[in-house]
C-alpha positions, 0 to 999 in steps of 0.5 A, spaced: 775 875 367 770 871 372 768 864 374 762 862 375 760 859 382 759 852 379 766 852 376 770 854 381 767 848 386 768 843 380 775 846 379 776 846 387 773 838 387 778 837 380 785 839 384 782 835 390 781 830 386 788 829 383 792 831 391 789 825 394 791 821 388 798 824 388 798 823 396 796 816 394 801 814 389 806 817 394 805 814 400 804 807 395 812 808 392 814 810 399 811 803 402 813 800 397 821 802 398 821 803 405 817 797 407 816 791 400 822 792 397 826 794 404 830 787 403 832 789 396 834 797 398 838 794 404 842 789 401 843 794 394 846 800 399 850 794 403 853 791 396 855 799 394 857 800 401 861 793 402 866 789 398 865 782 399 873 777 399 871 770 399 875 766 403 878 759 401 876 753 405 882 749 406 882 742 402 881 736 405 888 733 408 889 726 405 893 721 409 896 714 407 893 707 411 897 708 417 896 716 418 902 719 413 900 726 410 899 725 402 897 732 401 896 737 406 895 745 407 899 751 407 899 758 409 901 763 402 898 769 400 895 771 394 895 778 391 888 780 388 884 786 385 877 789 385 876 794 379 869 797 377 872 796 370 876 793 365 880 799 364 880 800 370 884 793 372 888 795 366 891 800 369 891 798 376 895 792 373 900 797 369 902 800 376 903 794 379 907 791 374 914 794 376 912 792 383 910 785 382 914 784 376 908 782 372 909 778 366 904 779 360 901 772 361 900 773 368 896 780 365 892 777 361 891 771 366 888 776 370 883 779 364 881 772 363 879 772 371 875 779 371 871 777 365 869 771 369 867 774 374 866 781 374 863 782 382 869 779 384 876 781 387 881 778 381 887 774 383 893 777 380 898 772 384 896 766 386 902 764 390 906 770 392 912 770 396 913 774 402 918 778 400 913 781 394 907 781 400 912 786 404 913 790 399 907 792 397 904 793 405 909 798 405 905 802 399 898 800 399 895 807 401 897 807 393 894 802 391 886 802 396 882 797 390 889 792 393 887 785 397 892 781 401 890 775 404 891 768 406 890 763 403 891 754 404 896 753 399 895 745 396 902 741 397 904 734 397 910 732 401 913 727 396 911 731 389 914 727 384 913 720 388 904 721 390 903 724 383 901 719 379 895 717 384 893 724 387 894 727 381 893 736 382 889 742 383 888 748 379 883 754 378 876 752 374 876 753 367 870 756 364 868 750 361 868 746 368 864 752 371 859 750 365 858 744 367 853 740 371 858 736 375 860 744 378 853 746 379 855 752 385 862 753 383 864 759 383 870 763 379 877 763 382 875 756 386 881 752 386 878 744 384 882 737 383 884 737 376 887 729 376 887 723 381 884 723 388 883 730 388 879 730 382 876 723 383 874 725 391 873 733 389 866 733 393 869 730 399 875 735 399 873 741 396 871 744 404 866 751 403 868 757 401 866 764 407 867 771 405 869 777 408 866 784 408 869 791 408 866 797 408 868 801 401 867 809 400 863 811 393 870 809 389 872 803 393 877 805 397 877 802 404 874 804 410 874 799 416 876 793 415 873 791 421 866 788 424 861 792 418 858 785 418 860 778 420 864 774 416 862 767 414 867 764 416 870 758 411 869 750 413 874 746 412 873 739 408 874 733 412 880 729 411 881 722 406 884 716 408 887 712 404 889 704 402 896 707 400 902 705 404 907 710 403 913 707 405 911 702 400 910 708 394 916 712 395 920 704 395 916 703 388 918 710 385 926 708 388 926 701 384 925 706 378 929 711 379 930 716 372 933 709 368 925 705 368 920 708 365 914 704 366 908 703 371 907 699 377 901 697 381 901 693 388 894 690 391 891 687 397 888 680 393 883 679 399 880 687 398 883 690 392 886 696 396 892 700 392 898 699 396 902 703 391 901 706 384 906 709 381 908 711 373 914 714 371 916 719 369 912 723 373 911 730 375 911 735 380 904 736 383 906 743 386 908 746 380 902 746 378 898 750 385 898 757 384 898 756 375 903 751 371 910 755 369 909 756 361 916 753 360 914 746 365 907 745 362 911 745 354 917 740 357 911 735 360 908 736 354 913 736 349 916 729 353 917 723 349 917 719 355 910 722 356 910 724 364 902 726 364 900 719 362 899 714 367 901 708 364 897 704 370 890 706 368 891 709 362 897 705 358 894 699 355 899 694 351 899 687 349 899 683 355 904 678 354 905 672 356 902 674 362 895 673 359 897 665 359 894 664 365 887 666 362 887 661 356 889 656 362 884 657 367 879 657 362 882 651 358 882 648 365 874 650 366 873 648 359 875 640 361 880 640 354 886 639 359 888 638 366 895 640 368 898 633 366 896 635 359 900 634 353 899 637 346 900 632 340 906 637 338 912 638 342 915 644 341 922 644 337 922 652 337 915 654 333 909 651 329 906 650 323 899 652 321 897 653 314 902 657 310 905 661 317 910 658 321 908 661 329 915 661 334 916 660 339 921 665 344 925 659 345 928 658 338 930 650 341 924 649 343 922 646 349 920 639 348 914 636 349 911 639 356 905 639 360 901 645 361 905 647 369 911 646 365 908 650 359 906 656 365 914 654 368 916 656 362 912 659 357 912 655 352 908 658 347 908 652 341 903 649 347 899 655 348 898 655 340 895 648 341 891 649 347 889 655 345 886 652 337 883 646 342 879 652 346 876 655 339 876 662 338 869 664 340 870 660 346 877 664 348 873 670 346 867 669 350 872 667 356 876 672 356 870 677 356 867 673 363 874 674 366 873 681 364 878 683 360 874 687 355 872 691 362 875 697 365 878 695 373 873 700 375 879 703 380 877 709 383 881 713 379 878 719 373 880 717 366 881 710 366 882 707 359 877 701 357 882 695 354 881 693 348 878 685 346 874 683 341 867 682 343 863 676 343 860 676 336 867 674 333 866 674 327 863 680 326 869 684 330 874 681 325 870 682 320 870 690 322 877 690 324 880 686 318 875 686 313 874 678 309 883 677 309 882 673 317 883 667 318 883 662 324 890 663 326 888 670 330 886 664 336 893 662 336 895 670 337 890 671 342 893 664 346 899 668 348 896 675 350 898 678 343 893 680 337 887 684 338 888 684 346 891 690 350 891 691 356 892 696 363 896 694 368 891 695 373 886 690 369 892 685 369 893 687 376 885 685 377 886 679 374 891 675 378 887 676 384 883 672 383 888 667 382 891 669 388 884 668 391 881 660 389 877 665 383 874 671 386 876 677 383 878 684 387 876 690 385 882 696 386 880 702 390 885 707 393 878 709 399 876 703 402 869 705 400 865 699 397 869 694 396 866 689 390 869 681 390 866 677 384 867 669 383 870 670 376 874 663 376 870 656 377 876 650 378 877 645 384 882 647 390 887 642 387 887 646 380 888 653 383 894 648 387 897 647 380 897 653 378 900 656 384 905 651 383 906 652 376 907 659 377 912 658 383 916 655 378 917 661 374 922 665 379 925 658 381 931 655 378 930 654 370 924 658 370 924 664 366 924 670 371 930 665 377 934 672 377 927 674 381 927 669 386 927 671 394 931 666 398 925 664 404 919 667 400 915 663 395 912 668 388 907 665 384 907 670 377 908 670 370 913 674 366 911 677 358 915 680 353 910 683 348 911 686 342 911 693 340 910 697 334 914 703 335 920 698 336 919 692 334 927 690 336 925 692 343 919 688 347 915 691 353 916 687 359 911 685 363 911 681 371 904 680 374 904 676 380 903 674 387 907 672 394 907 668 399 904 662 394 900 659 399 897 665 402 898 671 398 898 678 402 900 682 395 899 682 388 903 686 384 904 687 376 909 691 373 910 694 366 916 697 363 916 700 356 922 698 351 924 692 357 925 687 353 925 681 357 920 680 362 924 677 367 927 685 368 920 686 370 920 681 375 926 683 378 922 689 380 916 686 383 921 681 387 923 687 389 917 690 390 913 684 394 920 683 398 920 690 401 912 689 403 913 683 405 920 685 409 923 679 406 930 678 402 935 684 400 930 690 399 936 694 395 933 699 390 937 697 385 935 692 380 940 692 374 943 688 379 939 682 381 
């Protein structure tokens, strides 16, 4: 068969044709590869070439005011494992079970780690001993996917003693990796769960680097050693803290195992947090590296509830310890001065309408002033001063004194207090439906009633009794302090309550017991009543030392107290051991 001439010279310029376009697209996909996409090839070939190990960033350390290690870290090591598969970590975790003594939930901890991150190498152990780390250097050859490291360990010298305030770490969750607040947080990374780790997470959380070895196409490892720059980890910068660490050890002695309660201890002038302390509490280091099952159930299953802080999230009626908010706002009124008499004496209560209102003095008091009602917390007085004062007026003053306010400590998880709120009758109304009557003023004269209150919120009150009316807001980090004019009275009666709240650690007051021979405290004891146990108060002592010029403000609270004065034994003791002044023994069972 033959062609003609034309054929041939088209079919030769067709065949032409398509070489050059094959050329051209060859030499498109080979700039392509080799030049536009060169980056995205490289770092392919690297990552199949290269396991990346990231290195955890040391915490920062958190000192006390005068220097003392809070929270600190220490070398450990973790045990991790990188696997192309899920069924290739099973297996992997089945052959190191005998070795590591692997419990099913520390298996099943490390499949919950792979699914979150697949691409990296999954923490097996934590915190693993030295003898375990040893053991499995001797056989590593039969186990190449195996990654020992060393880590910073987080760990507080004091435990027990700190954790109500510094709180804990532990690993992020899922649910946190999808929030916004740990936007850039990757899987494995240890965060502050509570207190100041959690609340100064940004401070402390210092910057992950990575390590690079070189791995062969099943991921075993090759060099170990310069296949590419480590980026090396930075560490967070350390936090300083208002927090006397002797004065917190010497609170948590006080309580000792028999007190369950809370305490707070406060500079008056600026708000700083001396000492903050809740008891029970926990041992923050059991918490590093995964809480043990059996100590998470016993924390949890704890009647005295040790994970609760009773500080700033504890909120109880506050007692007569409120009395000095119906007098200041009583004196600011004009209703009465600290001269004034009610127009009944007190014979042991009061009747109003069809209920009788005790007194916690069944004998009664006798007809006193308004200091001899504070010296001696004569609730008959405080019922007719607070039916002076009105509802409304009472309400809104407590409101202006920030009773219905967080303290704003710096501190996760504060709980509001509850009060009513402005609308009265609205507010009554919702809690009691139409069967309330007038008679809530004369609970709420006394701390009692629709008002609950945090230690802290209590704490934050008496500084601006301690200060002629300006009130501190607590902080543990001196960051921004914020001081606000809440009590508008004249320098004499500021004096008078002073005085009147000397009274009540003096000869005949209710909390005498308490009294430091050469010190002056000015404060107020509160027995409030308790639903769970109605045969056993809670006792409560807000107050402050010297009298006349005070360095310390301290409130403290125990659950199932009974009697105020026991609390006011334990904040003497509190104020004596600060201010270096008296017989600073622990115990207070005594005296």
């Amino acid at each position: 068969m033959s062609f003609h001439p034309n054929d041939i010279a088209r079919r030769t310029r067709l065949s032409s044709y398509a070489l050059g376009v094959g050329f051209v697209l060859l030499l498109s996909a080979f700039f392509r590869a080799q030049v536009l996409n060169n980056a995205s090839y490289l770092k392919q070939s690297q990552d199949n070439r290269l396991r990346t190990i990231p290195l955890p960033a040391p915490r920062g350390i958190i000192y006390d005011r005068k220097g003392n290690i809070i929270a600190e870290n220490l070398p450990a090591y973790s045990v991790s494992l990188t696997a192309p598969s899920l069924d290739s970590l099973r297996g992997s975790l089945k052959q190191l079970q005998p070795t590591l003594q692997l419990t099913d939930a520390d298996i099943n901890a490390a499949v919950r780690r792979y699914r979150r991150a697949p691409t990296r190498p999954t923490v097996v152990l934590p915190d693993a001993s030295i003898d375990v780390v040893s053991v499995l250097e001797e056989h590593r050859i039969d186990f190449p996917r195996l990654i020992i490291q060393s880590v910073p360990k987080r760990f507080y010298p004091d435990g027990p003693i700190v954790a109500p305030f510094v709180g804990y770490t532990g690993e992020i969750t899922e649910t946190e990796l999808s929030n916004p607040e740990y936007a850039g947080y990757k899987p494995g990374q240890v965060i502050g769960k509570g207190g100041l780790e959690k609340q100064y997470e940004s401070v402390l959380r210092g910057r992950e680097g990575e390590k690079f070895d070189e791995v062969d196409a099943r991921g075993r490892p090759v060099r170990e050693a310069g296949s590419r720059p480590d980026v090396t980890p930075i560490g967070a910068p350390p936090l300083k803290t208002n927090i006397d660490l002797d004065l917190q050890k010497f609170v948590a002695s006080v309580f000792g195992d028999s007190l369950q309660g809370g305490a707070i201890a406060l500079d008056p002038k600026t708000g700083a947090v001396l000492a903050l302390y809740s008891n029970p509490s926990f041992d923050p280091n059991r918490f590093t590296g995964g809480i043990p099952a059996d100590y998470w159930k016993a924390l949890n299953t704890d009647p005295r509830r040790p994970l609760f802080n009773k500080v700033i999230q504890g909120t109880y009626p506050p007692g007569s310890t409120w009395k000095l908010a119906t007098s200041a706002i009583g004196l600011q009124e004009g209703l009465v001065d600290l001269n004034s008499h009610m127009p009944i004496a007190c014979s042991g209560g009061l009747q109003y309408g069809r209920r009788y209102f005790k007194c916690w003095e069944k004998h009664g008091h006798g007809s006193v002033d308004l200091a001899g009602a504070i010296t001696h917390s004569c609730d008959v007085y405080f019922y007719q001063l607070g039916l002076k004062i009105g509802l409304s007026k009472l309400v809104g003053g407590g409101i202006d004194l920030n009773f219905g306010d967080r303290s704003g400590i710096d501190l996760p998880n504060e709980y509001r207090p509850r009060f009513p709120t402005r609308d009265v009758r609205a507010y009554y109304n919702r809690r009691f439906g139409a069967n309330w009557s007038n008679a809530e003023v004369l609970n709420l004269a006394i701390g009692q009633g629709a008002n609950s209150q945090t230690v802290v919120n209590m704490a934050r009150f008496y500084t601006a009794l301690a200060t002629e009316g300006t009130q501190s807001k607590p902080e543990l980090v001196a960051r921004n302090p914020e001081q606000k004019k809440i009590i508008n009275l004249t320098p004499a009666q500021f004096a008078g309550l002073r005085k009147a709240m000397a009274g009540v650690t003096s000869a005949g007051g209710t909390a005498a017991s308490a009294n430091i021979e050469g010190l002056v405290i000015a404060g107020k004891t509160g027995s409030a009543q308790n639903v769970e146990n109605p045969n056993k108060d809670h006792a409560w002592f807000v107050g402050f030392a010297p009298a006349e010029d005070p360095k310390i403000v301290v409130a403290v609270f125990l659950e199932f107290g009974v009697h105020g004065y026991l609390a006011a034994r334990v904040a003497s003791k509190i104020i004596g051991s600060y201010l270096h002044v008296g017989n600073v023994v622990a115990n207070v069972e005594g005296g």
